[in-house]
C-alpha positions as CSV (number, residue, x, y, z in Angstrom):
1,X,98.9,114.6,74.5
2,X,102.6,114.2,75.5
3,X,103.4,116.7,74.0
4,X,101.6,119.1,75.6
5,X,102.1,118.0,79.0
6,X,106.0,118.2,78.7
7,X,105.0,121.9,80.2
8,X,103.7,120.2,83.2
9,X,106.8,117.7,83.6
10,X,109.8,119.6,82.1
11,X,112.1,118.8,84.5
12,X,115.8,119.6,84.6
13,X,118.6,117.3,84.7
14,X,119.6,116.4,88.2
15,X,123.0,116.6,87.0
16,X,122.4,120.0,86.2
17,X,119.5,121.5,88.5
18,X,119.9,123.1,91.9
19,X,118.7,122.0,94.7
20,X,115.7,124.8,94.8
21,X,114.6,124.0,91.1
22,X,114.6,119.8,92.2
23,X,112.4,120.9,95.0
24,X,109.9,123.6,93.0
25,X,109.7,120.2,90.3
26,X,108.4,118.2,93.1
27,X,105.9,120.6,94.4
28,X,105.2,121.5,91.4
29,X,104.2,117.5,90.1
30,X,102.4,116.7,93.5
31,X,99.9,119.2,92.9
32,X,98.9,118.0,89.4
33,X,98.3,114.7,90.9
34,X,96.0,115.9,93.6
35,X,94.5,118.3,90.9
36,X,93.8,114.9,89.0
37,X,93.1,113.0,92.0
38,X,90.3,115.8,92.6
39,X,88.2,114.0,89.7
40,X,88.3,110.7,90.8
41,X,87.8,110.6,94.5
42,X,84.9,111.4,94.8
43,X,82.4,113.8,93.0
44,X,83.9,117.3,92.6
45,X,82.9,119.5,95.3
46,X,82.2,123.4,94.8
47,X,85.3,124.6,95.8
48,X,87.5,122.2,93.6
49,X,85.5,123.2,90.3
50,X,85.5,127.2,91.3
51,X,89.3,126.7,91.2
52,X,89.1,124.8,88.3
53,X,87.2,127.7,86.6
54,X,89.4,130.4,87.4
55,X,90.9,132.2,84.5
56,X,94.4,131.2,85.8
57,X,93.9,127.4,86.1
58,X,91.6,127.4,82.4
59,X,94.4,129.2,81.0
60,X,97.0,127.1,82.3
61,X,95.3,123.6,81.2
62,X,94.4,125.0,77.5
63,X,98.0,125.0,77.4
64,X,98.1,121.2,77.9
65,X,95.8,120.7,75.4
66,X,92.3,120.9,78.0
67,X,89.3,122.4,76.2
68,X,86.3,122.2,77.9
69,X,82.7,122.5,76.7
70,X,79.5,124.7,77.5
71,X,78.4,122.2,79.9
72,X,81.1,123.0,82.3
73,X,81.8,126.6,81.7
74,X,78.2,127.7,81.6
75,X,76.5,126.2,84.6
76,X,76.3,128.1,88.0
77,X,78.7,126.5,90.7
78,X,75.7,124.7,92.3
79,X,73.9,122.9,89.3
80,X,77.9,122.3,87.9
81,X,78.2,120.3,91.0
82,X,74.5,118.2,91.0
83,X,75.3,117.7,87.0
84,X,78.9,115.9,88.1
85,X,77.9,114.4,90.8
86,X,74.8,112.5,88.6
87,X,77.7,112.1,86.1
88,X,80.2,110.7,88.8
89,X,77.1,108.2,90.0
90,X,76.3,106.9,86.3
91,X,80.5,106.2,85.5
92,X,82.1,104.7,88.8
93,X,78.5,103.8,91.6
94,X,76.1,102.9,89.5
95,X,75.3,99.0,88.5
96,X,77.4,98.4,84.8
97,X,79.8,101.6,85.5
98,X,83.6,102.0,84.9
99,X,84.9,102.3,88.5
100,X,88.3,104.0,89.1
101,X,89.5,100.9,91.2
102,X,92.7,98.8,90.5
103,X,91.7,95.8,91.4
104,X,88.4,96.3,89.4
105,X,89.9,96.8,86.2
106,X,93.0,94.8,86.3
107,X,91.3,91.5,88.5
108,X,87.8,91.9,87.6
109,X,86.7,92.9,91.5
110,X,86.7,94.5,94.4
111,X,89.5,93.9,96.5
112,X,91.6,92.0,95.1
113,X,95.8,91.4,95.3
114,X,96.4,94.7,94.1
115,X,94.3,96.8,96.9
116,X,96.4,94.0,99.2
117,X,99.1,95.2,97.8
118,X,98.8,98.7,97.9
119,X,97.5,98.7,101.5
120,X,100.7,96.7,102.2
121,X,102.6,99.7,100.5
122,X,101.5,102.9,102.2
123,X,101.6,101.0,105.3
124,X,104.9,100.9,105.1
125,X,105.2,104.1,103.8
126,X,103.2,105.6,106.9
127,X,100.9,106.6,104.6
128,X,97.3,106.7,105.8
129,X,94.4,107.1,103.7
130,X,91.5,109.8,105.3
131,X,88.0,109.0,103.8
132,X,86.4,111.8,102.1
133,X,82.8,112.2,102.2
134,X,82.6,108.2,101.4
135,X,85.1,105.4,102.4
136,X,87.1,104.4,99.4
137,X,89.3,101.5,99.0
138,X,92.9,101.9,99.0
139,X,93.4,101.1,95.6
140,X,90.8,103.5,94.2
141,X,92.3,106.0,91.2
142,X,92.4,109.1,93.4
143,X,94.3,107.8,96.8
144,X,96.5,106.2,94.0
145,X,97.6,109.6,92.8
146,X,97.7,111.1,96.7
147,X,99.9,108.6,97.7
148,X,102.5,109.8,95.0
149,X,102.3,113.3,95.7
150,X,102.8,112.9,98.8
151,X,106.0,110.8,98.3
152,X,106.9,114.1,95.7
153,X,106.2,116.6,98.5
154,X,108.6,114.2,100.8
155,X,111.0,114.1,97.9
156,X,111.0,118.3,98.3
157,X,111.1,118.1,102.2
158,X,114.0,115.7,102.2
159,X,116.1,117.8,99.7
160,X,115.0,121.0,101.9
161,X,116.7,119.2,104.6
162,X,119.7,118.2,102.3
163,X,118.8,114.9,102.9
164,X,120.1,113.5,99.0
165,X,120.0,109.6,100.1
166,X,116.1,109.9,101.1
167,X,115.2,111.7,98.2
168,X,116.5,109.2,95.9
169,X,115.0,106.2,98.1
170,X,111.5,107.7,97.5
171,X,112.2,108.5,93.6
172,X,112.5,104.8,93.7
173,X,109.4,104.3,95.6
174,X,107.6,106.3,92.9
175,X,108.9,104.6,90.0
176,X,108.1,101.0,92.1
177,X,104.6,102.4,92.7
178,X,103.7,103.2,88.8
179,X,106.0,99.8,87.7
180,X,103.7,97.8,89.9
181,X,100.2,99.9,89.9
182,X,99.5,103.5,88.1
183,X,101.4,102.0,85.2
184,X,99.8,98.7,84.6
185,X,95.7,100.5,84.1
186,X,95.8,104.0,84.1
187,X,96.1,104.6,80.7
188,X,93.6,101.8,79.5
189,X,91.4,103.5,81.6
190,X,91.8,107.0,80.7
191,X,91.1,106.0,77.1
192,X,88.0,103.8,78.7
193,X,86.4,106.9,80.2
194,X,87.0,109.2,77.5
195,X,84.7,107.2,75.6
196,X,82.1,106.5,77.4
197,X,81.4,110.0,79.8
198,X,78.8,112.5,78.3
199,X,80.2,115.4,80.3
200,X,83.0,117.8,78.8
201,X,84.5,117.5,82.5
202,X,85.1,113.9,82.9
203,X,85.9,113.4,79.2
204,X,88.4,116.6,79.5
205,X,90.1,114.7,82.7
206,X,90.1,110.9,81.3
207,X,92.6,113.0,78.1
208,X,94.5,115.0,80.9
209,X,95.1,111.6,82.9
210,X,96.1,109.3,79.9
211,X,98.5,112.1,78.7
212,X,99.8,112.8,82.4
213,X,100.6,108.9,82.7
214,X,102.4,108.6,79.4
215,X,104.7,111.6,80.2
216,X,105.2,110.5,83.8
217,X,106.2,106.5,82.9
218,X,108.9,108.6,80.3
219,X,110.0,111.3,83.2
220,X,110.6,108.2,85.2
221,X,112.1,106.0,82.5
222,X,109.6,102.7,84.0
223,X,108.3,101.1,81.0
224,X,104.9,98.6,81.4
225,X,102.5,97.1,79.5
226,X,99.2,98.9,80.2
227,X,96.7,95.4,81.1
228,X,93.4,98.0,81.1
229,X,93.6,98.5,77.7
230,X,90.1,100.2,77.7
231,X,88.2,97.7,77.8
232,X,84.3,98.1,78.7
233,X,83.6,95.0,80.6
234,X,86.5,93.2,82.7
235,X,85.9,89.3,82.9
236,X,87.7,87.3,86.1
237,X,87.7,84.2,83.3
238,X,90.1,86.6,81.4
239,X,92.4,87.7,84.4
240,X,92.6,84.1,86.1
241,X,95.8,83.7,87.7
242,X,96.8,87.5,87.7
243,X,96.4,87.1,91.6
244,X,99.7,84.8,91.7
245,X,101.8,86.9,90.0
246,X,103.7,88.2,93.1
247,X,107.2,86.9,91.7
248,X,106.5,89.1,88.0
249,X,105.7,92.1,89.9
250,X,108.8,91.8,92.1
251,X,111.0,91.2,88.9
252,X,109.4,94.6,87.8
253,X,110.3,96.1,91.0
254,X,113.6,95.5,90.9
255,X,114.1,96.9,87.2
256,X,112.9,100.7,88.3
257,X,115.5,100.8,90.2
C-alpha cells in the first residue's frame, strides 16, 4: 500500500522545489487528511459520500490501490448514508466496538494522558476543535488528522507569505505530532478495522489510512513503534504505567527534530 500512495505524497526535494510546488504539496496533503478524517469523525454525511462517488475522486483513489464493493457503489445516497451510519454505530458507539480514540487503544480508556496531551498541544497551537453533529474528544482519529492539515495549510500560508522560519517550525510540529500520537496507533488500528468492518467503505478506508501512515512516517523521516498493533480488545493490566511515560515521549520529541 506504500507504493501506491507515493502518488499521493511524492513530494519534491526542498532543495530542489519552488516555492509554489512546496505550497501545492501542502494543500495538496491537508486535503487527504480531511478526506480521511471524513470517515472517522463521525458517520459520513450525504454530501461527503456524493463526492466520494464522483467519477473523479473513484478514479483518483483506484489509483492508490481503493476498490470498493457493490455495497457502496450501488446504494442510493440516502440508504448509503443509514447503511454507514448503522456501520459507524456497530465499529466505534456500540458496547465491544473498536473506537477511533488514542487514549482508547493505546491506555485502554477514555481520556487518558494522551487526550491530555493532545488538548495541551492544539492549545498551544491555537487550534480549536468544533463539534460536529456529536462532541468528540480531542484525541479521537478524525480531529487527529484535522489538526495536521491544518498545520499543512499553515505550512502553505507561511511560505505564501515567505515566511521560511515558520514553515519549518510547524514541519517540526508535524513530525512531533505523529512521533508522539498518529505514529504510535494508527497503523495498529487501520489493520484492526480492516478486519473486523463488514462494509466495502470502512474496510476500503482502514487500507487507505494504514497505507497513508506508512508513507507519511517515511515523507517525514519519524520512525515509531506502532503500540496498537491491531489488537481486538485493549487491557489497562497490559498498558500499566504508559501514563508516566512523559520523559520517553519527550526523548522522541526531540529526535524529529
Amino acid at each position: 500500500m506504500t507504493e501506491v500512495l507515493a502518488i499521493a505524497t511524492d513530494t519534491v526535494e526542498p532543495a530542489t522545489a519552488s516555492r509554489a510546488e512546496r505550497c501545492e504539496d501542502y494543500r495538496l496533503r491537508a486535503q487527504f487528511y480531511r478526506l480521511l478524517s471524513g470517515a472517522f469523525i463521525e458517520e459520513p454525511a450525504a454530501a461527503y459520500l456524493s463526492a466520494l462517488r464522483s467519477p473523479e475522486t473513484l478514479a483518483a483513489l483506484a489509483e492508490l490501490g481503493v476498490r470498493f464493493d457493490a455495497d457502496f457503489l450501488e446504494p442510493p445516497i440516502t440508504a448509503l448514508e443509514q447503511a454507514l451510519a448503522h456501520e459507524y454505530t456497530m465499529l466505534f458507539a456500540a458496547s465491544g466496538g473498536f473506537p477511533p480514540v488514542e487514549s482508547v487503544r493505546r491506555q485502554g480508556g477514555y481520556q487518558q494522558a494522551a487526550c491530555f496531551e493532545v488538548r495541551e498541544v492544539y492549545r498551544r497551537a491555537g487550534f480549536q476543535v468544533v463539534p460536529g453533529r456529536f462532541q468528540v474528544f480531542e484525541d479521537q482519529l478524525g480531529i487527529e488528522l484535522q489538526f495536521v492539515a491544518e498545520l499543512l495549510e499553515r505550512c502553505a500560508a507561511a511560505l505564501d507569505r515567505g515566511e521560511h522560519l515558520e514553515a519549518r517550525r510547524l514541519e517540526k510540529e508535524i513530525k512531533r505530532f505523529w512521533a508522539l500520537h498518529l505514529g504510535r496507533w494508527i497503523r495498529g488500528y487501520g489493520v484492526l478495522l480492516e478486519k473486523v468492518t463488514e462494509h466495502s467503505f470502512y474496510r476500503e478506508m482502514a487500507r487507505l489510512l494504514r497505507g497513508f501512515a506508512e508513507a507519511e512516517l517515511e515523507l517525514l523521516g519519524v520512525h515509531v513503534e506502532d503500540e496498537d498493533h491491531g489488537k481486538l480488545k485493549v487491557q489497562r493490566s497490559e498498558l500499566a504505567g504508559l501514563v508516566e511515560q512523559g520523559a520517553s515521549a519527550c526523548g522522541a520529541c526531540r529526535g524529529t527534530d
